[in-house]
C-alpha positions in Angstrom: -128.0 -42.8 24.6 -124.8 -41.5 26.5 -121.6 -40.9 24.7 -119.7 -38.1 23.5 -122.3 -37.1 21.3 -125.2 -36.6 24.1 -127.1 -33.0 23.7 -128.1 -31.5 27.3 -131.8 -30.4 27.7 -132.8 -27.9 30.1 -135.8 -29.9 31.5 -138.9 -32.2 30.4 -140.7 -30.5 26.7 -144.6 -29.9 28.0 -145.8 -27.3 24.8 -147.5 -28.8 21.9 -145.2 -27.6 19.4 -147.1 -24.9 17.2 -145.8 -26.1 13.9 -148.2 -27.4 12.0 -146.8 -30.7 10.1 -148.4 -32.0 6.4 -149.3 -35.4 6.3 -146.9 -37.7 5.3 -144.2 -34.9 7.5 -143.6 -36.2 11.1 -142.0 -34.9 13.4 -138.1 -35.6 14.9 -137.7 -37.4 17.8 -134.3 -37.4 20.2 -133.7 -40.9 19.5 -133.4 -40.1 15.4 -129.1 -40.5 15.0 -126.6 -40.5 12.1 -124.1 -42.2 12.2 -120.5 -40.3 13.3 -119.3 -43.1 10.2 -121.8 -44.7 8.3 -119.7 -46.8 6.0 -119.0 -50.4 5.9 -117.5 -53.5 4.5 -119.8 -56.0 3.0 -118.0 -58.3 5.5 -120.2 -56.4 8.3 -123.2 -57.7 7.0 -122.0 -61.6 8.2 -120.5 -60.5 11.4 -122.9 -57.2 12.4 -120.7 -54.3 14.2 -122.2 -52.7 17.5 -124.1 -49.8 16.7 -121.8 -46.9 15.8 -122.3 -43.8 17.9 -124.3 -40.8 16.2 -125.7 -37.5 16.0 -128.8 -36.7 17.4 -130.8 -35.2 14.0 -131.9 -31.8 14.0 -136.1 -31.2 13.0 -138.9 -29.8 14.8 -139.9 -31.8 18.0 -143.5 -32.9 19.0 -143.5 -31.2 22.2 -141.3 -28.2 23.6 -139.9 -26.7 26.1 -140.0 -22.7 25.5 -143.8 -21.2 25.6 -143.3 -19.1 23.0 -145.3 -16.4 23.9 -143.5 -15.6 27.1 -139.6 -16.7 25.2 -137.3 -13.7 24.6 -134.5 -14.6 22.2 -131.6 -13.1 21.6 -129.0 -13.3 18.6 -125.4 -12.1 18.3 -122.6 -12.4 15.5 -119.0 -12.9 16.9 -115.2 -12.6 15.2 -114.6 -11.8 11.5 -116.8 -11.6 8.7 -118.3 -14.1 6.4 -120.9 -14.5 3.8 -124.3 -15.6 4.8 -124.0 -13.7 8.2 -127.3 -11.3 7.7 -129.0 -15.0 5.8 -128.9 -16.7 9.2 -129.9 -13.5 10.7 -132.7 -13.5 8.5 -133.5 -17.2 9.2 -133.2 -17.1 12.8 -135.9 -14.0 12.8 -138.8 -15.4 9.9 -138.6 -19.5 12.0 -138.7 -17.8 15.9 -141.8 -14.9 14.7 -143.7 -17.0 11.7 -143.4 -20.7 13.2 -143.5 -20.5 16.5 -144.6 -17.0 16.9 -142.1 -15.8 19.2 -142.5 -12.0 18.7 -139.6 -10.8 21.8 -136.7 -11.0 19.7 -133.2 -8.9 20.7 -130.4 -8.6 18.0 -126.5 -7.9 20.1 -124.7 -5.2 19.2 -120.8 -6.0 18.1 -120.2 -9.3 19.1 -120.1 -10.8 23.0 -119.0 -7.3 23.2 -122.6 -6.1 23.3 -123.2 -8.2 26.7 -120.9 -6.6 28.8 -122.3 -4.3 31.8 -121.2 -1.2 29.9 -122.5 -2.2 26.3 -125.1 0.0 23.9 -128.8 -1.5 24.4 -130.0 -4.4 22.1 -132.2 -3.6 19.1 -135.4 -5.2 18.3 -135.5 -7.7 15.5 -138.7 -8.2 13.6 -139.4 -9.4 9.7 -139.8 -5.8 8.3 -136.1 -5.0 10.1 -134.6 -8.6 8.4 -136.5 -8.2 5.3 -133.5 -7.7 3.0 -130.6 -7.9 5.0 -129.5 -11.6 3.4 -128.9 -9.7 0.0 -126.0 -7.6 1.7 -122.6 -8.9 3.2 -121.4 -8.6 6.5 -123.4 -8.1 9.9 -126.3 -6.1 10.5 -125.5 -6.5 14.0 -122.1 -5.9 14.2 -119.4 -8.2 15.1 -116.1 -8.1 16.9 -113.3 -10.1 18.7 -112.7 -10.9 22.2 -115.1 -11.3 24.9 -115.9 -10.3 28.4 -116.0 -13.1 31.1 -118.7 -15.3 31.2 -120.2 -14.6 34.5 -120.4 -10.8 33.1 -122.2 -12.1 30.2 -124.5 -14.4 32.5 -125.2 -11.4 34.4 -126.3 -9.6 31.5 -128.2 -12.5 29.7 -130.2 -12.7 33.0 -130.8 -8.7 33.6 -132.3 -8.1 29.8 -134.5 -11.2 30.5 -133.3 -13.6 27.9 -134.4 -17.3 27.4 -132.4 -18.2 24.6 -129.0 -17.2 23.2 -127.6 -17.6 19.6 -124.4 -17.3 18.8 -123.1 -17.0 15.5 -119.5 -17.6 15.0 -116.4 -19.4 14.4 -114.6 -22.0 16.9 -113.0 -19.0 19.4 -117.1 -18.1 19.8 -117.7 -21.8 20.3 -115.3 -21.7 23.1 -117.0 -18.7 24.3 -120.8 -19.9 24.3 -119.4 -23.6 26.0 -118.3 -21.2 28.7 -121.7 -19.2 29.0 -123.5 -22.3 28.9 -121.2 -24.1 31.7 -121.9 -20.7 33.7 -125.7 -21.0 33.3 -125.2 -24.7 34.5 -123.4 -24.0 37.4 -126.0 -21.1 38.5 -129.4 -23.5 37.8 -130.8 -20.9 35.5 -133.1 -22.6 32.6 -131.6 -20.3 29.4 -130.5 -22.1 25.9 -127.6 -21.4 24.3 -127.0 -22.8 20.4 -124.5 -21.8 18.3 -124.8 -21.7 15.0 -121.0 -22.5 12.9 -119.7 -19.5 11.3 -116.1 -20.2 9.9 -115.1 -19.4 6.5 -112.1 -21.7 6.6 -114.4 -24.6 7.1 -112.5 -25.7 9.8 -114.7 -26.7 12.5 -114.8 -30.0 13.7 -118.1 -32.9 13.1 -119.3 -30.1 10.3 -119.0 -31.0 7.0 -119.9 -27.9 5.1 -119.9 -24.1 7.3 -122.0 -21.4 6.1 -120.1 -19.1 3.8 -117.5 -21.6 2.7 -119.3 -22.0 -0.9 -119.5 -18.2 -1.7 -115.7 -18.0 -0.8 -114.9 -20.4 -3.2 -116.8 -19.0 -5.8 -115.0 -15.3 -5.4 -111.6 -16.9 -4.6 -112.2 -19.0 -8.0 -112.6 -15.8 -9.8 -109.1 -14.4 -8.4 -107.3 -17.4 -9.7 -108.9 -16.9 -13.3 -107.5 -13.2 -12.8 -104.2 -14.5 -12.2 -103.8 -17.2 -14.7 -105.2 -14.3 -17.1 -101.6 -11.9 -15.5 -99.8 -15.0 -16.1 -101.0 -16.3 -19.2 -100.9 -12.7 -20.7 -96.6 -11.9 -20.4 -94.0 -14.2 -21.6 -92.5 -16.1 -17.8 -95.8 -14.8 -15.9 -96.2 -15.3 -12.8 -99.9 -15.3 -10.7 -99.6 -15.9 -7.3 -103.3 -15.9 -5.1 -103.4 -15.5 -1.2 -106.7 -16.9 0.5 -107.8 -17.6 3.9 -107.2 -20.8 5.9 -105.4 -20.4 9.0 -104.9 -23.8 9.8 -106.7 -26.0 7.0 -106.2 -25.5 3.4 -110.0 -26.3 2.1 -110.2 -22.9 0.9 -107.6 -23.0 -1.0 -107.7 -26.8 -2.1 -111.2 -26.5 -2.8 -110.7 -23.0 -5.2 -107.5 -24.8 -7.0 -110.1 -28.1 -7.6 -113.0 -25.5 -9.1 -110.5 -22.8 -10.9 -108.6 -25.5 -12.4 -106.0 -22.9 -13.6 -103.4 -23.6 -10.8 -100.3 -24.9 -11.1 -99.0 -24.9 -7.2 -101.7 -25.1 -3.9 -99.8 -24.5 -0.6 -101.7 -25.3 2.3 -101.1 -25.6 6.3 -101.5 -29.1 6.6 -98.9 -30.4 3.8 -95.2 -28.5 4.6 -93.1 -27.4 1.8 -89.6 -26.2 1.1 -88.3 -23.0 -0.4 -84.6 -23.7 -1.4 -82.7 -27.0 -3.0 -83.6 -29.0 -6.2 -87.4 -30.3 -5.4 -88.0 -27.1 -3.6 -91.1 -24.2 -4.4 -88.7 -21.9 -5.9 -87.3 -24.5 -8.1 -90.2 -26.0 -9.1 -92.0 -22.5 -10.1 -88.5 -21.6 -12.0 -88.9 -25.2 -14.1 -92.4 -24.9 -14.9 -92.2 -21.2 -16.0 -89.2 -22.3 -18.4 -91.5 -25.7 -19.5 -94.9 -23.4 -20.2 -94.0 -19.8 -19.7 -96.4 -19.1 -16.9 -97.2 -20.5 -13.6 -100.2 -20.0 -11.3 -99.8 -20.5 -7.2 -102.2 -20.5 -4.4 -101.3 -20.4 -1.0 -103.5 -20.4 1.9 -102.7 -17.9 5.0 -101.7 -20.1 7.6 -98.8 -22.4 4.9 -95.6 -21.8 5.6 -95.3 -20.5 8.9 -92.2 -22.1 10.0 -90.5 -19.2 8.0 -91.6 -17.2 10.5 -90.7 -19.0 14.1 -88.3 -16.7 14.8 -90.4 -13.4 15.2 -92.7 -13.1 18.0 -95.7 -14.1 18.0 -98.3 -11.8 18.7 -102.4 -12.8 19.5 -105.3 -10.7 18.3 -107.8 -10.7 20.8 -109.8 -14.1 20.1 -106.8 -15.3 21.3 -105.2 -16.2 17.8 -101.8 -16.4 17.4 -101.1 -13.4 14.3 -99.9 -14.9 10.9 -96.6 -13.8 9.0 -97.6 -13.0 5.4 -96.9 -15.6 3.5 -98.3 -14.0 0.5 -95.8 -11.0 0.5 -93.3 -13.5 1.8 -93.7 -15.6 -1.7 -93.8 -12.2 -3.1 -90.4 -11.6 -2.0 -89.0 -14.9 -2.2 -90.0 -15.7 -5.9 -88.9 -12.2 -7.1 -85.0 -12.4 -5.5 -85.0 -16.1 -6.7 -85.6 -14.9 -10.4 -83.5 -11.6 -10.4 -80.6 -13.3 -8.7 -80.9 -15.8 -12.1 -80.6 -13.1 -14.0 -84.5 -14.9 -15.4 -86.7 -12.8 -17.1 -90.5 -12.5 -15.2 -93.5 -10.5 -14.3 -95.2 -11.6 -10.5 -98.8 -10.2 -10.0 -100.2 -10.6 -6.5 -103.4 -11.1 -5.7 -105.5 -11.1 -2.0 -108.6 -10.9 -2.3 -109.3 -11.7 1.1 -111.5 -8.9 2.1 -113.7 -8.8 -1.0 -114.6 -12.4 -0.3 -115.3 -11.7 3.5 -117.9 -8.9 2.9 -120.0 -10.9 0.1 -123.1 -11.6 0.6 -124.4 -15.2 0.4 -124.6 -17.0 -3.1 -128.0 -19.3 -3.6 -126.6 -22.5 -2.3 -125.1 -20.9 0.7 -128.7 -19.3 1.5 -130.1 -22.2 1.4 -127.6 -23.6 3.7 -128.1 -20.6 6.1 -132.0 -20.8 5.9 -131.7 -24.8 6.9 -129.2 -23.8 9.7 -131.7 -21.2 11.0 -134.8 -23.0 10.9 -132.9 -26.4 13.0 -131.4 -23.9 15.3 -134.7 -22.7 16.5 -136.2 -26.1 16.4 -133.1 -27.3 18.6 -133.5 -24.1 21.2 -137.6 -24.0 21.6 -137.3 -27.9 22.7 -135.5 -26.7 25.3 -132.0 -28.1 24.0 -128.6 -26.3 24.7 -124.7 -26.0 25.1 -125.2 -27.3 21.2 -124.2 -26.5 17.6 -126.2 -27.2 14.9 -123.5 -29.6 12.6 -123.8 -30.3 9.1 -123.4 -34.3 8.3 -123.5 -36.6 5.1 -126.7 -34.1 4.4 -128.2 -34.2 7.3 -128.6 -31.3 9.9 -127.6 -32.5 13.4 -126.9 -31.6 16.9 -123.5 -31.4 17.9 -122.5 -30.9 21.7 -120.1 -27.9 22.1 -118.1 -30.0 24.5 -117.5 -32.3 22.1 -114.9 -29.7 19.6 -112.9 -28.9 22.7 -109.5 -29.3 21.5 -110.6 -30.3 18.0 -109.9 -28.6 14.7 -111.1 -30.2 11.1 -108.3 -30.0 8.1 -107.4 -31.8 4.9 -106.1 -35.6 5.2 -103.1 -35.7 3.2 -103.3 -39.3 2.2 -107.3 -38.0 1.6 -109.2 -38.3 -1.5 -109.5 -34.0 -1.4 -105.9 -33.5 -1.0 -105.4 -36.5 -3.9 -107.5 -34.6 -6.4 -105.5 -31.1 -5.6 -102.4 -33.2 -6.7 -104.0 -34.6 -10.0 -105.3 -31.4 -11.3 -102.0 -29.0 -10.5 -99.5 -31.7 -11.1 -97.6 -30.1 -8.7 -95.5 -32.9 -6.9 -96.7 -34.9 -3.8 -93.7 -33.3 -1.4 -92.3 -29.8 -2.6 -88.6 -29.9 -0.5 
């Protein structure tokens, strides 16, 4: 079925598949689609809708297009870090050697990095090597930023031999592996690339629910408890919690919704005001005179219009470099209160780096362990220039092509955003 949603396959799938299936377990076929919105009106039931467009579901096909036996496979990690990195590592490794007994496996060294011309060797990647690696955070492979071109990467792909890339990473590696896979394209060359969604913001489009987002919440939560305990525990305390979200706030909404301790969320998507009578400095001033205390959470990337007037530098995924909105606050909230001659004590909290080198909680290795296993089911059918997406519980295939341009953030006239503003009390516009 054409559309937006169409995966590309390198060519016809000939292998039996090697998996062996229980009864009762079938296997996926390409015609097996989600729908992109599966809700409706009982009034669609008198006058039926044409089918909505879907996602093809991710599973283990019939037939395939990799013999595994002859299939080398490669795996790198790209941009920053994020629980459940080494999980997916892990999974990628235990599927590709144990169910389809593809032994040639090559783990990258430091990101896209490791496939330019002048780049360290790869390293082999076997079960003993992976064994543990999903109970420690970070990458055992490395990671970093930036990217040589693709034809350079291309050239390297094809001189180590490698069928199939996956890339692990964020929307700037996205970008990256469309641009490998558009340069395979253009040269005829029969090599699969699938990326696998590594933001920690959750931020990437047609995927409900990236790897790592959970385990942030859960150490972010435990930041917020330590600064409603700071606030809680000196007469006008104030606790004020940065955490990541360049440009969506589900971090930060999410942590506010499970902490239930804060009095203020500040995200990207919702603009607030400092200054004037409904503005954040007021408001925190009123509700530390009402209950003594207040409690603020701001995401990384709110507030950034108090910094258009300083140049704005790009790190080298091409992302423009934040101001610091959590020592901004810091600043802000601290002249607002001396120059009131108000009595207060500010603690300030980032805990942005101890939440980025966790390893996985339980329900985030699970996650990683289903995202592994319908990666290599996706890549060993011979699928590519694919993600593997996460939606209304399913695990699907999402074309690369299809995020170009795209970015996923809170609604807010959305239910998420609704509950943020019932369980602060903060009000609906701050300025």
């Amino acid at each position: 079925m054409a559309g937006r949603f169409s995966i590309e396959n390198l060519g016809e799938a000939t292998h039996p598949s090697p998996i062996e299936r229980a009864e009762g377990f079938g296997f996926t076929g390409d015609d097996e689609r989600i729908a992109y919105n599966p809700y409706y009106s009982v009034a669609d039931q008198i006058e039926p809708k044409p089918l909505e467009e879907g996602f093809e579901v991710a599973g283990p096909r019939a037939k395939i297009y990799f013999n595994p036996s002859q299939t080398r496979t490669a795996i790198v990690t790209c941009g920053g870090l994020c629980p459940g990195i080494n999980a997916v590592v892990r999974g990628l490794v235990l599927q590709l050697w144990f169910r389809y007994n593809c032994r040639d496996i090559l783990g990258i060294k430091y990101g896209f990095g490791g496939l330019a011309a002048t780049s360290e060797p790869p390293v082999r990647l076997d079960p003993d090597v992976v064994a543990d690696i999903h109970m420690q955070g970070g990458t055992m492979l490395g990671t970093s930023r930036g990217s040589p071109t693709a034809t350079e990467i291309v050239d390297r792909l094809v001189h180590h031999g490698i069928d199939v890339l996956f890339t692990i990473g964020g929307d700037g590696t996205m970008r990256g592996a469309t641009a490998i896979w558009n340069e395979i394209k253009r040269r005829g060359l029969r090599i699969a690339v699938v990326g696998l969604p590594k933001t920690i913001d959750n931020d990437i489009p047609f995927v409900r629910r990236a790897f790592g987002f959970e385990t942030a919440v859960s150490v972010a939560t435990q930041s917020v408890h330590s600064a409603h305990v700071e606030a809680t525990g000196a007469p006008h305390g104030i606790g004020l919690v940065k955490l990541m979200g360049r440009n969506a706030g589900y971090i930060a909404a999410t942590t506010c919704l499970a902490a239930g301790q804060a009095n203020i969320c500040l995200i990207p998507e919702v603009p607030f005001s400092l200054n004037g009578p409904t503005g954040l400095l007021q408001l925190i001033e009123d509700r530390v005179t009402l209950r003594r205390h207040c409690v603020i959470v701001v995401a990384e990337g709110a507030g950034q219009q108090f910094f258009a007037g300083k140049q704005q530098e790009k790190d080298a995924s091409g992302n423009v470099k934040l101001g610091n909105i959590g020592t901004f606050l810091q600043e802000q909230i601290s002249a607002h209160f001396r120059t009131r001659n108000l009595d207060f004590t500010l603690k300030y909290i980032d805990p942005s780096y101890l939440i980025r080198s966790a390893p996985a909680n339980p329900t985030d290795q699970l996650h990683c362990a289903r995202l592994a296993q319908s990666a290599v089911h996706a890549a060993m059918a011979g699928k590519s220039g694919l993600l593997i997406g996460y939606w209304h519980g399913l695990m699907t295939h999402v074309p690369m092509a299809a995020l170009a341009g795209l970015k996923q953030s809170i609604n807010p006239q959305g239910e998420t955003w609704f509950n943020v503003l019932e369980t602060t009390g903060q009000p609906a516009r701050i300025g």
